[in-house]
C-alpha distance (Angstrom), angle and dihedral (degrees) to the residues before:
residue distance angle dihedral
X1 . . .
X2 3.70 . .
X3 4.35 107.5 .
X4 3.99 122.6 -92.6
X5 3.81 96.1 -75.9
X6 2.99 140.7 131.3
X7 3.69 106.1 -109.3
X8 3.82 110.6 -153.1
X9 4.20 106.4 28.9
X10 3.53 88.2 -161.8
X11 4.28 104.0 103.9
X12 3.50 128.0 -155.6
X13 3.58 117.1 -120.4
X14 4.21 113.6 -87.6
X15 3.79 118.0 -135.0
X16 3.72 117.5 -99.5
X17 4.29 84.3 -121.8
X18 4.02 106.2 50.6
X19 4.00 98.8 -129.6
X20 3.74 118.3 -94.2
X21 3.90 93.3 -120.6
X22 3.92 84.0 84.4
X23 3.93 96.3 65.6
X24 3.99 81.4 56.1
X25 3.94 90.0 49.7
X26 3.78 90.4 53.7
X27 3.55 96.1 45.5
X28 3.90 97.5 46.9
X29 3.62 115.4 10.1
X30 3.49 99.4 -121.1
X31 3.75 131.8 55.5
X32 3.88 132.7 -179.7
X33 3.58 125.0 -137.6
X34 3.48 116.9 -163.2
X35 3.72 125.2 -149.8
X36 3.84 90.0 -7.0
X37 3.85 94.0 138.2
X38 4.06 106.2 78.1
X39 3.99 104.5 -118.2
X40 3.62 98.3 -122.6
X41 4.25 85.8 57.0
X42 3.62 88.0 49.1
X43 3.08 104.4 44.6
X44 4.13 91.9 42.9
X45 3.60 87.2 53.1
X46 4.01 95.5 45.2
X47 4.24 87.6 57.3
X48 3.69 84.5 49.5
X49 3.67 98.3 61.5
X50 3.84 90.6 30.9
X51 4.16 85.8 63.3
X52 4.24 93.6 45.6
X53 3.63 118.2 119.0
X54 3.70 86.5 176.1
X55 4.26 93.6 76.5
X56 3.72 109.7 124.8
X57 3.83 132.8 -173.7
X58 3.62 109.4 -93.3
X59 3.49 128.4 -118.3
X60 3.88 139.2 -147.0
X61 3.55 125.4 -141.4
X62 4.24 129.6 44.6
X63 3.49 127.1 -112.5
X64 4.22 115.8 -19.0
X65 3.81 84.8 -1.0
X66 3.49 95.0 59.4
X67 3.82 116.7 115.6
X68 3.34 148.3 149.8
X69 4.05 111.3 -107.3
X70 4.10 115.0 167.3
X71 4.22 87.3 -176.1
X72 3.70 79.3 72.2
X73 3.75 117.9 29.5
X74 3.99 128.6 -2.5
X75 3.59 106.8 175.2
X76 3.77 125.9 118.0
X77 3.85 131.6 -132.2
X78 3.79 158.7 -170.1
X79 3.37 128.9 -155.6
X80 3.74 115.3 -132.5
X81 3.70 115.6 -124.9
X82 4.06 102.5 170.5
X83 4.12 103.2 -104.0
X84 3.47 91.2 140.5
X85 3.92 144.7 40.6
X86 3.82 103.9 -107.8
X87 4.30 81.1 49.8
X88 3.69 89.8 57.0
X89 3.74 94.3 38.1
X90 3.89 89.4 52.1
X91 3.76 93.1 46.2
X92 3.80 91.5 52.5
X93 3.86 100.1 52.7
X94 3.61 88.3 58.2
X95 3.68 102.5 44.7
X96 3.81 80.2 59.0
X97 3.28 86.4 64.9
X98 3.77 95.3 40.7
X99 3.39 77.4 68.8
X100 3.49 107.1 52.4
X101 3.98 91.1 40.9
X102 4.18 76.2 59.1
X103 3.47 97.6 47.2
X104 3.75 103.8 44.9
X105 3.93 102.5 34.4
X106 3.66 101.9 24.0
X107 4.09 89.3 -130.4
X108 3.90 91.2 164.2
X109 3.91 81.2 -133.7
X110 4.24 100.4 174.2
X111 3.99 91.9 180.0
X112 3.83 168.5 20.2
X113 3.77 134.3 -131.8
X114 4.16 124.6 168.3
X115 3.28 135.5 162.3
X116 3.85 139.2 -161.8
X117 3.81 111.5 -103.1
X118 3.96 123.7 -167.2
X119 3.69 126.3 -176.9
X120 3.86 120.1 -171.2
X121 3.77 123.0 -151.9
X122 3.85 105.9 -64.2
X123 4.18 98.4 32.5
X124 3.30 135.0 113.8
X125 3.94 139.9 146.7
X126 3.61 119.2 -122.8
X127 3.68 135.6 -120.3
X128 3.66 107.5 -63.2
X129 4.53 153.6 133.4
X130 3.33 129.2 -116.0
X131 3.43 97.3 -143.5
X132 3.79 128.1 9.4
X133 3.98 105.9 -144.8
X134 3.90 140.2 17.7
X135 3.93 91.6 -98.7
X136 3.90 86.7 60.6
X137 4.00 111.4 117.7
X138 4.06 87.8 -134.6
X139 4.03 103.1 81.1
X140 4.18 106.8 165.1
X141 3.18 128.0 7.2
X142 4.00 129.9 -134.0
X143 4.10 130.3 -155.0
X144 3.34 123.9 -178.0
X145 3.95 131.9 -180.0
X146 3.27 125.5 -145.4
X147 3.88 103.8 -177.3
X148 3.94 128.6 28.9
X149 3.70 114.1 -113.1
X150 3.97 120.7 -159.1
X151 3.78 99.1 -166.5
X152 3.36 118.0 50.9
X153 4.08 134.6 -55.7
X154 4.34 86.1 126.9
X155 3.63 107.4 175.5
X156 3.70 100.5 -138.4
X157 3.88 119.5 -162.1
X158 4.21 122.3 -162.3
X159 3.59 123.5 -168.4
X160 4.02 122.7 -144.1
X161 3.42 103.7 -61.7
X162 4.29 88.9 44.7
X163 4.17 93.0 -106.5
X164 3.85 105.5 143.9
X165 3.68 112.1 -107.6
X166 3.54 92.6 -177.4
X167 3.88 149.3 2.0
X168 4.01 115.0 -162.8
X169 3.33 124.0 -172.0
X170 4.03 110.3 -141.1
X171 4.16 106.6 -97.9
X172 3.70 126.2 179.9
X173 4.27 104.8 -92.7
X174 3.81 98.5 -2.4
X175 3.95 108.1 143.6
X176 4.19 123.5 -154.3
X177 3.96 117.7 -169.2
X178 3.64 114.7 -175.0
X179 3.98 133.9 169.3
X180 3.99 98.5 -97.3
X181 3.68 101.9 -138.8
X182 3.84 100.7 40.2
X183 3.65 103.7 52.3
X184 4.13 118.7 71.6
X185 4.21 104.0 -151.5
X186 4.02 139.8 178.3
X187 3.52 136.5 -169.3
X188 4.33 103.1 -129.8
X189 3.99 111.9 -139.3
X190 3.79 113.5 -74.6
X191 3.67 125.5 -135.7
X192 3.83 100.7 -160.7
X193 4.18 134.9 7.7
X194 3.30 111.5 -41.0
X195 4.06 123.0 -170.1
X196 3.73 138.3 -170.2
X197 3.55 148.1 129.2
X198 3.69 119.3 -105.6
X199 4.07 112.2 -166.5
X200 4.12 138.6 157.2
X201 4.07 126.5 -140.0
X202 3.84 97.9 -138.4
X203 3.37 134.6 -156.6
X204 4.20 110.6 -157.6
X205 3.61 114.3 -166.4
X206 3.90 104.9 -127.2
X207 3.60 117.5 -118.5
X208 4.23 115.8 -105.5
């Protein structure tokens, strides 16, 4: 796993008019973008991960704690480390929005870590937070598909109180943001291949 950085400094130009998802953002905490990825991106990336040898069952946990439990989650992944074009592509589309999530909400957010995530017919991930409190290096969370899946694989966000906000379907390039440590989320069961990327913007306290 590469460290919390951005991984191409180079940023894409921002619009003059900051996009109108981010009053939704503020309001909410989570957002959905759909088809933000450009096809030929997704779908380069999706033939990427569909050619890895390197997927490995995913774990739960950090550090000591961390273990493998299939009860909970039993999806496989890859962490992205920019060897190839549709990597660095990827990684630059959402520093841009790094840097609007800066901008706008003054998050202090000082990086960006995803990785590939496949579930096979059968998997899912259980209901669960990325981080548990606002000290917690993990400050919004990111999902993006890369294929559209028919039967199952619903991302399914709760807010506080564990009412679903929201239950997406996986489609090719659609984006979801959400505030890592207020939103409760599962993976439902898939019944066929589903791909995505799963990543965190960061925000790393520097060391005195």
């Amino acid at each position: 796993m590469l460290p919390a950085e951005p991984l191409l400094q180079t940023q894409p130009d921002l619009p003059e008019q900051d996009p109108a998802w981010l009053h939704h953002f503020e309001q909410e905490g989570w957002v959905l973008l759909p088809n933000y990825l450009a096809p030929e991106l997704a779908q380069a990336l999706l033939q990427e991960v569909q050619q890895q040898t390197e997927l490995t069952p995913a774990a739960i946990g950090r550090g000591q704690q961390r273990q493998h439990a299939s009860d909970i989650r039993r999806d496989k992944t890859s962490w992205l480390n920019g060897n190839s074009v549709a990597q660095q592509r990827y990684m630059l589309e959402l520093n841009s929005i790094q840097t609007l999530l800066n901008r706008h909400f003054f998050l202090g957010l000082t990086g960006y870590e995803c990785h590939f995530a496949h579930y096979q017919a059968g998997d899912f991930y259980r209901t669960h937070l990325d981080a548990f409190n606002q000290q917690a290096s993990r400050r919004v969370t990111s999902v993006c598909y890369l294929n559209d899946v028919e039967a199952g694989g619903e991302l399914v966000l709760y807010n506080e109180q564990h009412t679903a906000l929201m239950q997406l379907p996986p489609r090719q390039g659609s984006l979801v943001l959400f505030e890592s440590c207020r939103f409760p989320h599962e993976v439902l069961p898939t019944r066929q291949d589903r791909y995505s990327i799963a990543g965190w913007f960061r925000c790393d306290r520097m060391p005195l």
